[in-house]
Every structure is written in C-alpha cells, then in structure tokens.
Residue frames as a rotation matrix with the C-alpha (Angstrom) as fourth column:
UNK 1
-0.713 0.277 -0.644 4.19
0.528 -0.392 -0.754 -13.20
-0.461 -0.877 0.133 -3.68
UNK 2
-0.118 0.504 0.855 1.09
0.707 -0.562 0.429 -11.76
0.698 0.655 -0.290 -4.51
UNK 3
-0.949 -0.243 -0.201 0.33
0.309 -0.846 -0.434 -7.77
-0.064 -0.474 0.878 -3.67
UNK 4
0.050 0.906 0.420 -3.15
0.825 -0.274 0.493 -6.06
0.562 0.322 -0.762 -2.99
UNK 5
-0.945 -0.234 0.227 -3.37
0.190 -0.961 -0.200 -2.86
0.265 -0.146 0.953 -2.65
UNK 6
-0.092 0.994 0.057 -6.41
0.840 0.046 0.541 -1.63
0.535 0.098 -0.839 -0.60
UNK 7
-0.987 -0.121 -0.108 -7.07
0.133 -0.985 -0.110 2.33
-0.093 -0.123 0.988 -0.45
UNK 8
-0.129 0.968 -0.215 -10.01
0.603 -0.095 -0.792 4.21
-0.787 -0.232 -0.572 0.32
UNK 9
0.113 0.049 -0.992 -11.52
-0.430 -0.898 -0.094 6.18
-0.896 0.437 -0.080 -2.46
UNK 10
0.660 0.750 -0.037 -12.00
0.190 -0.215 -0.958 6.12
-0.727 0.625 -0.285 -6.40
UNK 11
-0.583 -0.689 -0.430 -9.42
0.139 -0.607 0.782 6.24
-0.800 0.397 0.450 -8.45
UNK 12
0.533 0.391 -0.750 -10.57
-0.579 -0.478 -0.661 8.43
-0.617 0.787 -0.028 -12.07
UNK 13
0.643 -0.462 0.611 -8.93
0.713 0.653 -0.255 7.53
-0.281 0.600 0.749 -15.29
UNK 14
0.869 -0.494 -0.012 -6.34
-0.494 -0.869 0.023 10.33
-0.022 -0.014 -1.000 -14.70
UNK 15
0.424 -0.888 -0.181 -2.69
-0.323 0.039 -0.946 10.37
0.846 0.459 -0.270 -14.56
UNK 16
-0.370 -0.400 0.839 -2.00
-0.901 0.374 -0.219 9.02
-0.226 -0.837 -0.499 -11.36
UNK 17
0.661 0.678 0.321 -4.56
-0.558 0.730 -0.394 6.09
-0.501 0.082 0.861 -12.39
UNK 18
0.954 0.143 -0.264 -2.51
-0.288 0.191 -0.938 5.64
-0.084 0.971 0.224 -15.35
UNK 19
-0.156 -0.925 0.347 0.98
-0.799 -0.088 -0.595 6.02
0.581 -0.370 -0.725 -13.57
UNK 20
0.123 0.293 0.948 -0.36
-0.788 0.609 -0.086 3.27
-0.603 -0.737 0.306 -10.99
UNK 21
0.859 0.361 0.362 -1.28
-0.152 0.856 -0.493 1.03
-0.488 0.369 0.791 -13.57
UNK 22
0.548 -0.782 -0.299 1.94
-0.689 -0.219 -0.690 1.62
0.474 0.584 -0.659 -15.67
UNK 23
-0.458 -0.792 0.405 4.21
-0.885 0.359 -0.297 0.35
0.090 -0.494 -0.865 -12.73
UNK 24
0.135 0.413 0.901 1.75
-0.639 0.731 -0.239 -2.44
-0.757 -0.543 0.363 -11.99
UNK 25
0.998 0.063 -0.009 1.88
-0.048 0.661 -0.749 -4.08
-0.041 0.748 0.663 -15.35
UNK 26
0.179 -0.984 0.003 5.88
-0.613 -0.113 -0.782 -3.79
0.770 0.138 -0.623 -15.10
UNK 27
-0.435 -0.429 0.791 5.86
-0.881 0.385 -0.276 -6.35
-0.186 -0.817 -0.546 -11.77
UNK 28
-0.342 0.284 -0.896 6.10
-0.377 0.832 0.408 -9.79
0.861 0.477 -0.177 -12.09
UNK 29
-0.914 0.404 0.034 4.40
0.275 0.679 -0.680 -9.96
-0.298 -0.613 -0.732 -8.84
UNK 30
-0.529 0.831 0.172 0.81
0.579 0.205 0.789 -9.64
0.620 0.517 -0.590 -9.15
UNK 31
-0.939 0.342 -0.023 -1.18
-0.233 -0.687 -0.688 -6.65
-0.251 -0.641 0.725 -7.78
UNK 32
-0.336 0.728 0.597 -4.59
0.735 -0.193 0.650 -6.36
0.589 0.658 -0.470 -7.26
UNK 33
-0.988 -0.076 0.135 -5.95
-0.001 -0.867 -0.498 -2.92
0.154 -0.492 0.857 -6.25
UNK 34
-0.072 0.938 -0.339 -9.53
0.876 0.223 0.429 -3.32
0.478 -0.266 -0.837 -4.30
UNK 35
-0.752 -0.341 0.564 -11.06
0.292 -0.940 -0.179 0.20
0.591 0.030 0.806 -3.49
UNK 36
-0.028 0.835 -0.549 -13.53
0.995 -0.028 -0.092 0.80
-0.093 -0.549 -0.831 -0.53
UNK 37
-0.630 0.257 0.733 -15.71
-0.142 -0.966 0.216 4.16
0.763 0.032 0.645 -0.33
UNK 38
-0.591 0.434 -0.680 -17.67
0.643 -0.256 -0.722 5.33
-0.487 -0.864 -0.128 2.45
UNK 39
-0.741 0.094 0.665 -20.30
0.407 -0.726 0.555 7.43
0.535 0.681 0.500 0.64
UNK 40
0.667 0.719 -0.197 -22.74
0.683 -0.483 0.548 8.30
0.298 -0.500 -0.813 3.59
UNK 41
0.065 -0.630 0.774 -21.62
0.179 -0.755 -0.630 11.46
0.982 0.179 0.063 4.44
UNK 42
0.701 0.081 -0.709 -20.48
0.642 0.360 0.677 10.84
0.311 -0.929 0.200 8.66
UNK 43
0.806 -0.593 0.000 -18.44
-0.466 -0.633 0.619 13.23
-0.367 -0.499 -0.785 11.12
UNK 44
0.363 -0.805 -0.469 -14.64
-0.686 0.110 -0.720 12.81
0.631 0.583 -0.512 10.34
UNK 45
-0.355 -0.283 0.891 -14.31
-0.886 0.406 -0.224 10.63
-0.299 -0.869 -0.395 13.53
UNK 46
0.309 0.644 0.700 -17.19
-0.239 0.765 -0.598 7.90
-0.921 0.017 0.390 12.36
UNK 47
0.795 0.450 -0.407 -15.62
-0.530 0.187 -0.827 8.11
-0.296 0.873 0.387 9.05
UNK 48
-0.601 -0.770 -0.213 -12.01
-0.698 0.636 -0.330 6.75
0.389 -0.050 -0.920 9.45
UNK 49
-0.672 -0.105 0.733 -13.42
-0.531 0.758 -0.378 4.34
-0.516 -0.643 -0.565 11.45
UNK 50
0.520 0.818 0.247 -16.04
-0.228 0.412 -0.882 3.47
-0.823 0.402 0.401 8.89
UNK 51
0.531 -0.615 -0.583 -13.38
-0.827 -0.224 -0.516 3.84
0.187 0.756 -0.628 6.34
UNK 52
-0.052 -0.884 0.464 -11.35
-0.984 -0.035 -0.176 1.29
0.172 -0.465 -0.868 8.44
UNK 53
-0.021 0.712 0.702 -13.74
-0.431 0.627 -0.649 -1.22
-0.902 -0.316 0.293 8.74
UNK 54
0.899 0.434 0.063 -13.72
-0.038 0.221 -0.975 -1.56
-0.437 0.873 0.215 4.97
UNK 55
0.505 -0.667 -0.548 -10.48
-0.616 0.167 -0.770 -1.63
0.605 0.726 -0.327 3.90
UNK 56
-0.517 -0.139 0.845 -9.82
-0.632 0.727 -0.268 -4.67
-0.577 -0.673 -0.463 7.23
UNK 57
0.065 0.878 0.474 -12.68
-0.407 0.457 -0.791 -6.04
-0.911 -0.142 0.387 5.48
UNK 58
0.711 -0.274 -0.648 -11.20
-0.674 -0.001 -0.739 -5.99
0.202 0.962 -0.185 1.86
UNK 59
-0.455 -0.820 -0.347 -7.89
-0.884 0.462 0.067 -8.24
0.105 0.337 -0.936 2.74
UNK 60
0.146 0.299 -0.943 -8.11
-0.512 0.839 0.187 -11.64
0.847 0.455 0.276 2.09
UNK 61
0.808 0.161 0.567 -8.63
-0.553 0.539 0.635 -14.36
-0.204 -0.827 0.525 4.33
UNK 62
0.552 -0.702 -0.451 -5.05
-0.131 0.461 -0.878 -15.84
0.824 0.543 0.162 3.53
UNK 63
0.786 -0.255 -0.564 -2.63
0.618 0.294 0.729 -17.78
-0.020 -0.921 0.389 6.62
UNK 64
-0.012 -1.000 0.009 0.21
0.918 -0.008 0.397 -16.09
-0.397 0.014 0.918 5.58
UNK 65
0.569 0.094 0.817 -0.96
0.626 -0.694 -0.356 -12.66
0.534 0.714 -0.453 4.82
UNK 66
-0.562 -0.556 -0.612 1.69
0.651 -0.754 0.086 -9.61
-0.510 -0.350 0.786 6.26
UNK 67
0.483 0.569 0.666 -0.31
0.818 -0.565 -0.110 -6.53
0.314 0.598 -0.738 6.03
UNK 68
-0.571 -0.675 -0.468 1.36
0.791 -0.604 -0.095 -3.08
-0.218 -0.425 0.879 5.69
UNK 69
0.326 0.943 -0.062 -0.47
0.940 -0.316 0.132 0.17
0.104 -0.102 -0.989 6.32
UNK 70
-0.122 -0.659 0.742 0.78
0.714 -0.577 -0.395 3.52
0.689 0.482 0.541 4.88
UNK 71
0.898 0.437 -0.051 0.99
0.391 -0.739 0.548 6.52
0.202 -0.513 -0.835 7.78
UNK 72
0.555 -0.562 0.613 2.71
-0.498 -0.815 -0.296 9.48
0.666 -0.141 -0.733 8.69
UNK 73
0.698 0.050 0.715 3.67
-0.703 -0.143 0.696 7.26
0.137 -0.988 -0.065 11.72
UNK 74
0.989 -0.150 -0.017 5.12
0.148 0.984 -0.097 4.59
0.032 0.094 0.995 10.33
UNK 75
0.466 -0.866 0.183 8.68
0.183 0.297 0.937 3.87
-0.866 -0.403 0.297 9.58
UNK 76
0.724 0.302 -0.620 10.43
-0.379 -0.578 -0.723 5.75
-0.577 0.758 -0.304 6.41
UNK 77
0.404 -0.752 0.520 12.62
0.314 0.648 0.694 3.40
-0.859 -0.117 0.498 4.53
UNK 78
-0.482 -0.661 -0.575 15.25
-0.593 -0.237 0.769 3.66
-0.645 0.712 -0.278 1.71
UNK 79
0.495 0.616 -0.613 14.03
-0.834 0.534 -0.138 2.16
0.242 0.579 0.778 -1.62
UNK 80
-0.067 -0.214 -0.975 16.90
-0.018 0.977 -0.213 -0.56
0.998 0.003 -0.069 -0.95
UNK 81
-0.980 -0.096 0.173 15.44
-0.197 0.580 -0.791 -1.30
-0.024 -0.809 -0.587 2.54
UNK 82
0.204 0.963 0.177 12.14
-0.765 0.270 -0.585 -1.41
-0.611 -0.016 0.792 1.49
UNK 83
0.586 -0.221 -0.779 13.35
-0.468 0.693 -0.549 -4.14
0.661 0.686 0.303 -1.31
UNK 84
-0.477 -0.617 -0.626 15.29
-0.150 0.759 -0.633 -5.85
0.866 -0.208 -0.455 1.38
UNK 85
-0.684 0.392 0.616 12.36
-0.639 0.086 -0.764 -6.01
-0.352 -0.916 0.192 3.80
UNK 86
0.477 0.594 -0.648 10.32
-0.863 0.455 -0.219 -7.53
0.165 0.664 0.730 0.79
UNK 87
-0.280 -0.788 -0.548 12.76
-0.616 0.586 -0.526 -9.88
0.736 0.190 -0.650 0.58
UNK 88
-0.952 -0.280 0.123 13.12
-0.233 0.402 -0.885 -10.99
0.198 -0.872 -0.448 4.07
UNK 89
-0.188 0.916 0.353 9.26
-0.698 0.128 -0.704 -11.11
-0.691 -0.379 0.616 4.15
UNK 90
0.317 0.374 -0.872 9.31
-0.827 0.559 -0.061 -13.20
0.464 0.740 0.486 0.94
UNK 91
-0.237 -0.897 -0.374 11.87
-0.458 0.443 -0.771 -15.59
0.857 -0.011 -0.516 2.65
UNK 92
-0.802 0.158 0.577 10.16
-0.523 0.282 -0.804 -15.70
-0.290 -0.946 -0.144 5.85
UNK 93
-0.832 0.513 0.210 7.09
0.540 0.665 0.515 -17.39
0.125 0.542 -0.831 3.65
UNK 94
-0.320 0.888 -0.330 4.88
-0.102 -0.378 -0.920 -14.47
-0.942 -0.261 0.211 3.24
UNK 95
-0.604 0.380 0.700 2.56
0.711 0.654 0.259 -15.14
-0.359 0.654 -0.666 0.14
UNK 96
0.358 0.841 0.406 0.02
0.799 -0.501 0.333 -12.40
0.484 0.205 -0.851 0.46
UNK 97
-0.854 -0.209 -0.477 0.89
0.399 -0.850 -0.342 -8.53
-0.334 -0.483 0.809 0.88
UNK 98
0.573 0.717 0.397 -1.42
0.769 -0.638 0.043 -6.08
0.285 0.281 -0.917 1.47
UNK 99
-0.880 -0.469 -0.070 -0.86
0.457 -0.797 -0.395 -2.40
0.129 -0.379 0.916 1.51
UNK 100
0.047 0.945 -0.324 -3.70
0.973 -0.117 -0.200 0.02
-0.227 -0.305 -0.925 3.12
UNK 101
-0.867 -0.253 0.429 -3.81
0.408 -0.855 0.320 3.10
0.286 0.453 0.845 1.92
UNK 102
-0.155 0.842 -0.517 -6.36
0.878 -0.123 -0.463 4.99
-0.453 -0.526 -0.720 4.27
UNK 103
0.560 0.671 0.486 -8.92
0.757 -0.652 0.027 8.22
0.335 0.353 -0.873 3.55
UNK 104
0.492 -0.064 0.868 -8.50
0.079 -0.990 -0.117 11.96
0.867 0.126 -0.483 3.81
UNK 105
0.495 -0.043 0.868 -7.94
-0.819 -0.356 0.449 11.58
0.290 -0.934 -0.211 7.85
UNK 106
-0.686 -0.475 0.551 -5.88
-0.707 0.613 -0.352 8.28
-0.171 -0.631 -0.757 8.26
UNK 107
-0.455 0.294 -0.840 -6.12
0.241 0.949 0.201 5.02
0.857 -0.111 -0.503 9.34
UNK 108
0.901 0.421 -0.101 -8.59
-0.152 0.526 0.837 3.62
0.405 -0.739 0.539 12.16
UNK 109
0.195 -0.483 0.854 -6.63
-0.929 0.189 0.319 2.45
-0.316 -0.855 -0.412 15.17
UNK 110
0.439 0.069 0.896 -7.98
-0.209 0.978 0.027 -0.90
-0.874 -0.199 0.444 14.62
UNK 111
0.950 -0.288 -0.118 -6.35
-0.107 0.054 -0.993 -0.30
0.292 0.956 0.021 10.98
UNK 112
0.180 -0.866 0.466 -3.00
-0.910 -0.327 -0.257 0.57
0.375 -0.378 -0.847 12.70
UNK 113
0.217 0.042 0.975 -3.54
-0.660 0.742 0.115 -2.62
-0.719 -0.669 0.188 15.42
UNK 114
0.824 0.307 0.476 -3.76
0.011 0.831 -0.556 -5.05
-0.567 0.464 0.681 12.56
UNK 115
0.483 -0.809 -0.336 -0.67
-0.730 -0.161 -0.664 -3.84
0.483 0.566 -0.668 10.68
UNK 116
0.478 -0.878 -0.028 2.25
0.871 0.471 0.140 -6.35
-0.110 -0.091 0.990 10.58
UNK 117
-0.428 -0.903 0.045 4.51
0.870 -0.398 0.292 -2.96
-0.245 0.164 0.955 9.67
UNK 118
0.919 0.291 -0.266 3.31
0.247 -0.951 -0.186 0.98
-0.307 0.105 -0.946 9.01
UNK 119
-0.317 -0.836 0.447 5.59
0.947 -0.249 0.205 2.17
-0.060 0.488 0.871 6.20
UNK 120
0.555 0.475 -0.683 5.65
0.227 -0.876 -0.425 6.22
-0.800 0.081 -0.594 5.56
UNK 121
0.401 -0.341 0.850 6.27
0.900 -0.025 -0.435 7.62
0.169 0.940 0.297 2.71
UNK 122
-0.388 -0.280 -0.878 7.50
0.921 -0.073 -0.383 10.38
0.043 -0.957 0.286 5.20
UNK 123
-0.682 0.147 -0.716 6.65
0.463 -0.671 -0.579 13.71
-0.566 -0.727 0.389 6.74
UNK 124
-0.850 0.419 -0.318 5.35
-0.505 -0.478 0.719 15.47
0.149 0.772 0.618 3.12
UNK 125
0.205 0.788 0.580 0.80
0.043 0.585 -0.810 14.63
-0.978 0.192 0.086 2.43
UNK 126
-0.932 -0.167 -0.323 0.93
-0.296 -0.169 0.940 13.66
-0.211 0.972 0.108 -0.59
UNK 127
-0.033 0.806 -0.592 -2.58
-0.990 0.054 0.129 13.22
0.136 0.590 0.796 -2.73
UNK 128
0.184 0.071 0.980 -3.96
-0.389 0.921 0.006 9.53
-0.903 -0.382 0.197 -1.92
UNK 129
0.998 -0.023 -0.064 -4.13
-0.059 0.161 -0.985 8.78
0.033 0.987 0.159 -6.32
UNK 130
0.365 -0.912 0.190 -0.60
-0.679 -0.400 -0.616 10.04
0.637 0.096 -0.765 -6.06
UNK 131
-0.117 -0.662 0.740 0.47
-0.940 0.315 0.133 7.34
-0.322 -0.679 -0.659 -2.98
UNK 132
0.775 0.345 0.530 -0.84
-0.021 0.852 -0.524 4.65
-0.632 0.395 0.667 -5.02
UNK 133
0.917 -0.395 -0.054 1.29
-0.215 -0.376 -0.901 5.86
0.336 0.838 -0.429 -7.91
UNK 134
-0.013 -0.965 0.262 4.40
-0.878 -0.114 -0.464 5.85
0.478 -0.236 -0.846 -5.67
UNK 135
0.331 -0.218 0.918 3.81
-0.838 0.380 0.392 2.65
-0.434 -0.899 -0.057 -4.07
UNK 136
0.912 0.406 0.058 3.52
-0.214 0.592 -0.777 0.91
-0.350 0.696 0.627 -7.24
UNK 137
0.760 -0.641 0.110 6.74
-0.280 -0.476 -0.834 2.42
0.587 0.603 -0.541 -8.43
UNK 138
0.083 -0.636 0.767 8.65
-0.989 0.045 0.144 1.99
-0.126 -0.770 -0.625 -5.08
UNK 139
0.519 0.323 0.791 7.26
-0.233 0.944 -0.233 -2.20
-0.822 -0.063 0.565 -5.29
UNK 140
0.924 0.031 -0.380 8.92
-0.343 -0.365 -0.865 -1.63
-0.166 0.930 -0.327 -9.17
UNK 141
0.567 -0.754 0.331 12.19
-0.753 -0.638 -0.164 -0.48
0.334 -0.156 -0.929 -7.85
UNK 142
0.122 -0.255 0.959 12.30
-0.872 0.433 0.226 -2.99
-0.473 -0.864 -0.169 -5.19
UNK 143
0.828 0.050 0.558 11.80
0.138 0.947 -0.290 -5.91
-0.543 0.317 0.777 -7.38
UNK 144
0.915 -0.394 -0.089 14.70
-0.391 -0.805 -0.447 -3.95
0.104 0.444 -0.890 -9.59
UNK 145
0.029 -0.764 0.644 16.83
-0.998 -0.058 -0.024 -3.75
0.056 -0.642 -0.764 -6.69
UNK 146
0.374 0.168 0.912 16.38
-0.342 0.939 -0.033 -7.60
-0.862 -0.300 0.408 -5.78
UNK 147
0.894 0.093 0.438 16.64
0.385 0.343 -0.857 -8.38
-0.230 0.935 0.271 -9.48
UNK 148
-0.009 -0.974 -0.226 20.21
0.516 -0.198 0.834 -6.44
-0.857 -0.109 0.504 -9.62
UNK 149
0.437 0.255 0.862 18.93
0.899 -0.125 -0.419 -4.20
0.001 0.959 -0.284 -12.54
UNK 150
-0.710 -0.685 0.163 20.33
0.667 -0.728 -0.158 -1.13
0.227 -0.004 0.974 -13.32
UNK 151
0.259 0.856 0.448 16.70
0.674 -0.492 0.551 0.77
0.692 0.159 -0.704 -13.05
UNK 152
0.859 0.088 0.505 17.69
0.039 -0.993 0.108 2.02
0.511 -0.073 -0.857 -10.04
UNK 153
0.181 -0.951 0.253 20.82
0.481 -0.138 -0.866 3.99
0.858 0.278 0.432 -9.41
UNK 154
0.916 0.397 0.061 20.72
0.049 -0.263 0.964 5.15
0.398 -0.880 -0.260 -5.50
C-alpha cells in the first residue's frame, strides 16, 4: 500500500520535520508527503476553499485510491483500530492512501465530500508540523500492531 500525505503549508527543517521524517523512513509502506500553499493572501473563507482545491488536486489519479481527511469532526480511533482499519482497507484492495491534512481553518466541504473516512486526532488543535509528526508515528504503530511487534504496548 502506498501512503501520501497531502497538508497545506511548508514544513521547515525543524523538529517536527525531522520527527515526520524519522517515522517515515521506519515504514515499509511508502510515504510520499506533497505540500500545497496558498500564498495570495485571501479572506479566511476563500482560503480553505482555495486551500482545498489544492490539496483535491495533489492526490493521484489512482482506481483504488481511499482518501482520509484529518478533522475535528471525524471519527477518533484507538491506535489498534486505526491499524485494524488499515488492514481491512488493505484487504479490501486499497493500493493508494491519502491523508489530507488541511490549513489553519480546516478542510473545504468539497475536501470533507471527497473523504472515504475523516479520522481525528480528537478534540485537542494541535500545530499542523506536529499532525504530520503524529500521523507518521500512529501509520508506525499500526504497521507494529499488524506486524505483532512489541513497539507498542496499549
């Protein structure tokens, strides 16, 4: 299964960057992380939705893609149900995840509409650098968990 992360925004060559990459080189699925910016500077309304537009635009044109799309709204799973939805999505012949990882204000509707699943990471904002960082890790875990390692101890 490959994984692409697409988030709005820049990451630096900070410690979240570095914490992102860490976990990513530790999965034997492949990530790639495609970043979209919005630099005209547009009311917060025109910018999610401009924001949205680009990271819809960023996933791949793949038959089998299952795209999931981080919000407050979504659905907060355990690491071992998020590793046993992976599963069941590997199994069901999905090939191509995406996670979305939207701007300062959210996802776009039409971001939301297009989701196959809206995972939260729950109630708490956390720093967008920082939800990369944990999704990477969580994707880690899950392969872990699947993999019957000891990594993690829940």
């Amino acid at each position: 299964m490959r994984i692409l992360v697409a988030a709005v925004g820049r990451g630096r060559s900070g410690s979240e960057q570095a914490l992102f990459d860490a976990y990513r080189r530790r999965l034997s699925w492949p990530v790639t992380l495609r970043e979209v910016e919005e630099r005209r500077k547009l009311p917060a309304t025109q910018l999610t939705q401009r924001e949205g537009e680009l990271l819809l635009a960023a996933l791949p044109k793949a038959p089998a893609l299952f795209v999931v799309a981080l919000d407050p709204r979504g659905k907060a799973l355990s690491s071992e149900d998020l590793a046993r939805r992976l599963a069941d999505w590997r199994d069901r012949g999905v090939n191509e995840l995406a996670f979305l990882i939207g701007g300062a204000d959210g996802h776009a509707e039409a971001v939301r509409r297009r989701a196959d699943f809206l995972l939260s990471f729950g109630p708490m904002t956390w720093p967008h650098l920082l939800a990369r960082a944990m999704l990477a890790e969580q994707l880690y875990r899950a392969q872990q968990i699947l993999a019957g390692h000891p990594y993690h101890r829940g």
